[in-house]
C-alpha positions in Angstrom: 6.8 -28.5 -11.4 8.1 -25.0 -10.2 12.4 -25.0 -10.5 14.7 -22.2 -9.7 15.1 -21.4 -13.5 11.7 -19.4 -14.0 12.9 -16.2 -15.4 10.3 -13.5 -16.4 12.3 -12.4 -19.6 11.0 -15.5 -20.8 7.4 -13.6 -21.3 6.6 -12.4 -25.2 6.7 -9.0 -25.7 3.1 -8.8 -26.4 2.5 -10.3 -23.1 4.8 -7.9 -21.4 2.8 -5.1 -23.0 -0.4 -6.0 -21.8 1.0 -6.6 -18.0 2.1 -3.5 -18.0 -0.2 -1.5 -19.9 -2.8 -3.0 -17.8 -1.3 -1.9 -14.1 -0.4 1.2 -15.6 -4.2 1.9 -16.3 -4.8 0.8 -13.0 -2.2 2.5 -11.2 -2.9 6.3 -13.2 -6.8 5.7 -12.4 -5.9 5.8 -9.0 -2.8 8.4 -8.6 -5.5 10.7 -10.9 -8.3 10.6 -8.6 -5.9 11.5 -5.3 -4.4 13.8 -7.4 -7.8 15.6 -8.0 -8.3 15.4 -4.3 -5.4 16.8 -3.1 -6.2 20.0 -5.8 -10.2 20.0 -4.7 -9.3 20.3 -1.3 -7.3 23.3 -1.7 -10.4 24.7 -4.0 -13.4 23.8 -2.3 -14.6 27.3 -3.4 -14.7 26.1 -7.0 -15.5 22.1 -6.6 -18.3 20.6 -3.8 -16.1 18.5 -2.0 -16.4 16.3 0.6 -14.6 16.5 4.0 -15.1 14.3 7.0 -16.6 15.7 9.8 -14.5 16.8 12.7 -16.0 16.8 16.4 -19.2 17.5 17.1 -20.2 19.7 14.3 -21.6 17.2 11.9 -22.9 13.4 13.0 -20.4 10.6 10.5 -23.2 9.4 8.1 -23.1 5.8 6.3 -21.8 8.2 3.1 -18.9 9.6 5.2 -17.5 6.4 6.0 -17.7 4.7 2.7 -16.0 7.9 1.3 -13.3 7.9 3.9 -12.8 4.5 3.1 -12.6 4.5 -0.5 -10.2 7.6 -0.1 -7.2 5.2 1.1 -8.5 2.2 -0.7 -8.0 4.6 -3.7 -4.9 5.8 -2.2 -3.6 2.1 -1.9 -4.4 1.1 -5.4 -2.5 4.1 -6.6 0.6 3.6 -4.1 0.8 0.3 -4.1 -0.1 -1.4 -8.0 3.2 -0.3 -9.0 5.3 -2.2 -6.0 3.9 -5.5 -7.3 4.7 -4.9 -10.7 7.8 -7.5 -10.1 5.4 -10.1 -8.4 2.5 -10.2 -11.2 5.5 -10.5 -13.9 6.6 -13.8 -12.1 3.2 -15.0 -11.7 2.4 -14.0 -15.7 5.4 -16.4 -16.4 4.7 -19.2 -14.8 1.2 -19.2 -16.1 1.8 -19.5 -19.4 4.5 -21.9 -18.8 1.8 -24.2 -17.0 -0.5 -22.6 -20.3 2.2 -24.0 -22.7 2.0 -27.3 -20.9 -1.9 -27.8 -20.6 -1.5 -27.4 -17.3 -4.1 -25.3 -15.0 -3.8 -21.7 -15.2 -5.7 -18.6 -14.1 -5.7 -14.9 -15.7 -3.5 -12.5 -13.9 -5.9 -10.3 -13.1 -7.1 -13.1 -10.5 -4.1 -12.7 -8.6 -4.0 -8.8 -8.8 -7.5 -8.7 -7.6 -6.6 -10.0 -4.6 -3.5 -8.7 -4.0 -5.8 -5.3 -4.2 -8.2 -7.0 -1.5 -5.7 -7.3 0.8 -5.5 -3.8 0.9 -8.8 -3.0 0.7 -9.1 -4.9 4.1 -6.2 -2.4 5.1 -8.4 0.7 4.3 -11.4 -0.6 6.3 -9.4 -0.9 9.1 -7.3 2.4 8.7 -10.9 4.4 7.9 -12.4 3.0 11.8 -9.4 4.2 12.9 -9.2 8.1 11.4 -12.8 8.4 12.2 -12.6 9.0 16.1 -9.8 11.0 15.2 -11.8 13.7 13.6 -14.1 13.3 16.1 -11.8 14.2 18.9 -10.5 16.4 16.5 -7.0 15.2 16.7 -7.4 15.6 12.7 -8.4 18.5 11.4 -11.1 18.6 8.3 -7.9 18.4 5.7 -6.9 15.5 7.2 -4.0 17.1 8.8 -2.7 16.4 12.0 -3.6 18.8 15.1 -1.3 16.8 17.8 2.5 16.9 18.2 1.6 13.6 20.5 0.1 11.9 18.0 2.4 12.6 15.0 5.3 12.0 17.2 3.8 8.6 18.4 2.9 7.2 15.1 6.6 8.3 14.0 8.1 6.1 16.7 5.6 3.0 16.2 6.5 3.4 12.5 10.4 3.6 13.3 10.1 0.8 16.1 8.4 -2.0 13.7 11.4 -1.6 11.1 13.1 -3.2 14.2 10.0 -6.2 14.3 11.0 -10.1 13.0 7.3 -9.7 11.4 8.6 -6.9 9.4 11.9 -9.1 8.4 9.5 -11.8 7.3 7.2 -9.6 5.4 10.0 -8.0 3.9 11.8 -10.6 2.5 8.6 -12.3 1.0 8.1 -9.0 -0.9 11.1 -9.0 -2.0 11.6 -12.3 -3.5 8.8 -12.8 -6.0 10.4 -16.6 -7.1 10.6 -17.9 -3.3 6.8 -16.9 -2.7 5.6 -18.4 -6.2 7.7 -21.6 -5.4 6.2 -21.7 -1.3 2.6 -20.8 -2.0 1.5 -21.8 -5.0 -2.1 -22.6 -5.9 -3.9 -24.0 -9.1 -7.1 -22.5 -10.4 -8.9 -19.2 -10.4 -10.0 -19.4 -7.1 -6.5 -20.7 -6.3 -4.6 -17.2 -8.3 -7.2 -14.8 -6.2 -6.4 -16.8 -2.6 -2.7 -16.1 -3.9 -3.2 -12.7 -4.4 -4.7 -12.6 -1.1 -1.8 -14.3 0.4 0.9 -11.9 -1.2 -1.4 -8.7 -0.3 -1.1 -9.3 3.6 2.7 -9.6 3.2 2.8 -6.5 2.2 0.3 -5.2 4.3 2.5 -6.3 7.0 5.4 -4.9 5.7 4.0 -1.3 5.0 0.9 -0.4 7.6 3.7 1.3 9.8 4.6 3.2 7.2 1.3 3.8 5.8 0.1 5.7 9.5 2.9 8.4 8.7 0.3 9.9 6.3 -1.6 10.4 9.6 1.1 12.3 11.2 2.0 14.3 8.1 -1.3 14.7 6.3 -3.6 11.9 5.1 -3.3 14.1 1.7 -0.1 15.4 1.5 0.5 14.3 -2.2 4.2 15.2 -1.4 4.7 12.4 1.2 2.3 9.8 -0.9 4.9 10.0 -3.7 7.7 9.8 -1.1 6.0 6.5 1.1 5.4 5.2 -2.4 9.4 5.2 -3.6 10.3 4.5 -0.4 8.4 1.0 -0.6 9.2 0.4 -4.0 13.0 0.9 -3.0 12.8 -1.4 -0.5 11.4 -3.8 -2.2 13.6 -3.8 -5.3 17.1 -2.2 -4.1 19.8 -4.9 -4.3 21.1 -4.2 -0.9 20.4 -5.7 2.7 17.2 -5.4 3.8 18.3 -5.1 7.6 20.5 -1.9 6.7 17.6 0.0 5.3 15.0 -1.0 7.7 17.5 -0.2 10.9 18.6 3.1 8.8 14.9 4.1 8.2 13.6 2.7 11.4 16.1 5.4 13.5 15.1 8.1 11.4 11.7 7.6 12.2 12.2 7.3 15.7 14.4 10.5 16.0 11.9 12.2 13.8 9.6 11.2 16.4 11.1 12.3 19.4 12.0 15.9 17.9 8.0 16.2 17.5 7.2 14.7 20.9 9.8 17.0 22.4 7.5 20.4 20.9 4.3 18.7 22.6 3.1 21.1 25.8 
């Protein structure tokens, strides 16, 4: 029986270790390989790189869309394995509580596996959505934007849903690891992966928004990756209302917006 008195410091420090070691690994994989991106872009005359094909200049190929696509899902492995670091710690605990007690129990890397699902799911979607934008050419072969319109736009939608009850809920799930355990637990293996699942489209929901700003300020602007990725973090973990920084950051994004709708001609 889950009770309100679950408390992560509980976990041996060996345990501890190998949590974190482990989505540290997992984390540095990822930020390495955007990181090497980012720098092969800018030196395609030393590396053969890959870019997506923008209008009619090349046809999109099976190969292009599976890179595109494993581009974010990389992207969200790297961005995201550290915001859940809370979440897996309080899923670790009560596991070997449940452990201690000959109880049912799955590895953690059940639940982190689909936690990481979720947002592979994400980068399907987002990667049929950036392809007819190169091929209207809306996004230029760096995966920068080309349209005042459009960056504006996505600013405002991303501004506008900090606003959304569905972002509230999402929030607040993300941000109280205990209160999700307690509501949605599920025994097993297949029970720790349909968890992770379950968690990963929180947070799907609370982030996409923010997510689509890459797409108005450059799918591999490593600058803004490292800022969405505090950003979410913060506002996962700051001890402060989470309707004071969603309203703060939602009319930011809004007014951002409209200064970048107000240069299109």
């Amino acid at each position: 029986m889950l009770t309100q008195h679950i408390n992560t410091n509980s976990l041996n420090p060996r345990d501890k270790k190998i949590i974190y070691s482990g989505l540290f690994i997992v984390a540095s994989v990822g930020w390495l390989y955007m990181f090497y991106m980012a720098w092969a872009m800018q030196n395609m005359h030393l590396v053969d790189m890959w870019m997506p094909p923008v209008g009619s200049a090349r046809t999109w190929t099976g190969y292009d869309f599976f890179m595109l696509f494993m581009m974010w899902f990389t992207m969200m492995i790297a961005m995201m394995t550290p915001t859940v670091v809370p979440m897996v710690m309080m899923f670790t605990t009560v596991n070997k509580a449940k452990k201690k007690k000959q109880q049912p129990y799955a590895p953690t890397w059940l639940f982190l596996s689909g936690y990481l699902l979720a947002w592979g799911l994400f980068s399907l979607i987002v990667s049929l959505i950036q392809w007819p934008l190169h091929g209207s050419g809306l996004l230029n072969p760096m995966m920068d934007s080309r349209s005042y319109l459009l960056s504006g736009g996505i600013l405002i939608l991303a501004g506008i849903y900090q606003f959304t009850s569905l972002k509230d809920v999402c929030l607040d799930q993300c941000r109280t690891p205990l209160g999700f355990i307690m509501t949605s637990w599920k025994d097993g293996r297949i029970g720790a992966l349909k968890m992770g699942l379950h968690h990963g489209l929180f947070c799907v929901g609370c982030c996409w928004a923010l997510m689509l700003i890459l797409f108005a300020v450059g799918v591999m602007n490593m600058l803004w990756v490292i800022l969405i990725t505090l950003f979410v973090l913060l506002e996962k973990i700051l001890p402060i209302p989470s309707e004071l920084m969603r309203k703060i950051t939602g009319i930011a994004l809004v007014i951002w917006g409209v200064y970048w709708l107000s240069l299109y001609s």
